[in-house]
N, C-alpha and C positions, 0 to 999 in steps of 0.2 A: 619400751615403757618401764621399764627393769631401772635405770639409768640416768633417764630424763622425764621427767613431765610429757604427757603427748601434747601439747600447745606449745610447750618450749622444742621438743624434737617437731612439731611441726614447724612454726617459725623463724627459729633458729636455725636448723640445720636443713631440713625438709627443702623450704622455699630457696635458701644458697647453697644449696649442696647438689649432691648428684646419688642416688639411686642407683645400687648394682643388683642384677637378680642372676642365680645360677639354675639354670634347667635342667630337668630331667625328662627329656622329651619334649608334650608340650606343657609340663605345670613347675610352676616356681615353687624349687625347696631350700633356698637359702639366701640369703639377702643383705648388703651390708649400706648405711648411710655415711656419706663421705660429702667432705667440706675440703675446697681446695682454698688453700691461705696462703697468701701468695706463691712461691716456690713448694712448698709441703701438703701434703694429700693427707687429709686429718683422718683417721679411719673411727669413725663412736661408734655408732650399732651396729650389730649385727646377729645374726639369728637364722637359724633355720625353721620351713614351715610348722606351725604349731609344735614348738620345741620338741620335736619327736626323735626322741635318745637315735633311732637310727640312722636321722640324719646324720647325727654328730659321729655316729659308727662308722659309717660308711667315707666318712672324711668329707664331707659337703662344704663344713664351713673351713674346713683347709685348704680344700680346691678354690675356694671365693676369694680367701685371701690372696695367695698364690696370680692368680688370673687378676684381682685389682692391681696388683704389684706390679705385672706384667703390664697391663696399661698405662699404668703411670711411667714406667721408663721407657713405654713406647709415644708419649703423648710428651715425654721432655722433661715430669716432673722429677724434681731432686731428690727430696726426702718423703718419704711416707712416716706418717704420727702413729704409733698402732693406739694409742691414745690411753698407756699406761697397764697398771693394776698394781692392788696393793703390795707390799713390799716381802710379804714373801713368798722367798722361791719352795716353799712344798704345797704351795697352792697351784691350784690345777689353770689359771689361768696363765700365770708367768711359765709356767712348762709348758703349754702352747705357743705362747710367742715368741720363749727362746729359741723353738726349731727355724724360725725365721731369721736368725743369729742378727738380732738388731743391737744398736749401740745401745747402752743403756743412761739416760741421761735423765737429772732434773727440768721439768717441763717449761716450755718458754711461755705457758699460758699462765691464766689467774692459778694454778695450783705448784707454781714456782715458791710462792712464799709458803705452801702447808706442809704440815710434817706431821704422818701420824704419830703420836707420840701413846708409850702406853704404860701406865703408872697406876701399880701392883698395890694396895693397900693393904694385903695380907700374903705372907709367906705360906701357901695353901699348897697341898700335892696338886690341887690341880692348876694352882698358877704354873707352880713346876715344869707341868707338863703340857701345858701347851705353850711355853717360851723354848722349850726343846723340842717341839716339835715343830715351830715354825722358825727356822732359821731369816732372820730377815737384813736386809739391805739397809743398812744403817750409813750414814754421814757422818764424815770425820770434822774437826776443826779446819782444814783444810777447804773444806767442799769435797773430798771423796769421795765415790762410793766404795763401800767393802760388804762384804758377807759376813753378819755376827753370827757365831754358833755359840747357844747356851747348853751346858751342862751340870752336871752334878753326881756324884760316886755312882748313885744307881739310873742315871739318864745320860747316857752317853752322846757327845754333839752329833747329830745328823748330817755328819759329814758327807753320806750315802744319797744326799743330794746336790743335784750338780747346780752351779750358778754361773757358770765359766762364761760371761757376754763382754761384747768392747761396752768399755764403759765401767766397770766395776773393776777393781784396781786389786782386787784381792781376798784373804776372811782372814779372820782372826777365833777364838774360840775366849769365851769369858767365862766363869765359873757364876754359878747363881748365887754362892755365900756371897762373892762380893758385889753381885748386882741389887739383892735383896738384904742384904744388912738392914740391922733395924726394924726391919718389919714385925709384926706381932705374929705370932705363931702361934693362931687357935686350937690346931690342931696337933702338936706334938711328933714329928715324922721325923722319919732318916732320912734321909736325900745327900748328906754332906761327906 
């Protein structure tokens, strides 16, 4: 529900898809909805029983993974979709699906042509600080992928996070004077 509409995750995916449940005994605590599109096993939701942190502790919804996966290469299919997440790697989703060492690629779905794009209108500490803290997967002129790292004299790039997946071709580090030039500076800081 998180994700999709429940009318759209029910008729979209629900009624063409396929339903995984992972047991603990006999009650279901973890669960994922999958859509097989032609050769590719699209993985969207997934969840453990009533989002209860221990599921997630206990490793339930990485066991689900792990076991869908396992059926797909036993059932013939090719690719499994883990069906994304936003682009950066100090967010806790993309550090889940990296342990999966999946290739990383621009989507072959409707979200091939979008690009988060994200445009700063003030030079703030706190713009600052969360463009160095989320290092993200940026697109070259090329169609690359690479890893941006921002920094600035007192924000050091986050290199302390790893991105290392096939598919992303490398990082670079840019300095926020020249990503933010020009912007208006309400508040008067050091950062440079």
């Amino acid at each position: 529900m998180r994700s999709e509409r429940r009318d759209v995750a029910e008729h979209a995916l629900f009624r063409r898809g396929m339903l995984f449940f992972l047991r603990r005994a006999d009650e279901r605590i973890a669960g994922v909805l999958c859509r097989l599109e032609g050769d590719v096993l699209v993985i969207r939701l997934a969840g453990v029983l009533e989002g209860d942190p221990g599921h997630y502790r206990d490793g339930a919804q990485l066991v689900l993974y792990h076991l869908v996966m396992r059926w797909a290469i036993e059932e013939g299919i090719a690719h499994a979709e883990m069906s994304g997440s936003r682009p950066f790697i100090s967010e806790g989703l993309y550090a889940f699906k990296r342990k999966f060492r999946p290739r990383i690629v621009v989507p072959r779905t409707h979200f091939a042509r979008k690009r988060l794009v994200l445009i700063p209108r003030q030079d703030t500490p706190e713009v600052r600080d969360f463009l160095c803290d989320h290092p993200a997967i940026t697109i070259d002129p090329a169609g690359k992928l690479h890893v941006t790292y921002l920094y600035d004299r007192d924000r050091p790039p986050r290199v302390d996070l790893p991105w290392d997946c096939s598919g992303i071709t490398g990082a670079h580090e840019l300095h926020l004077d020249d990503l933010l030039a020009g912007l208006p500076r309400p508040d008067a800081h050091d950062g440079r």
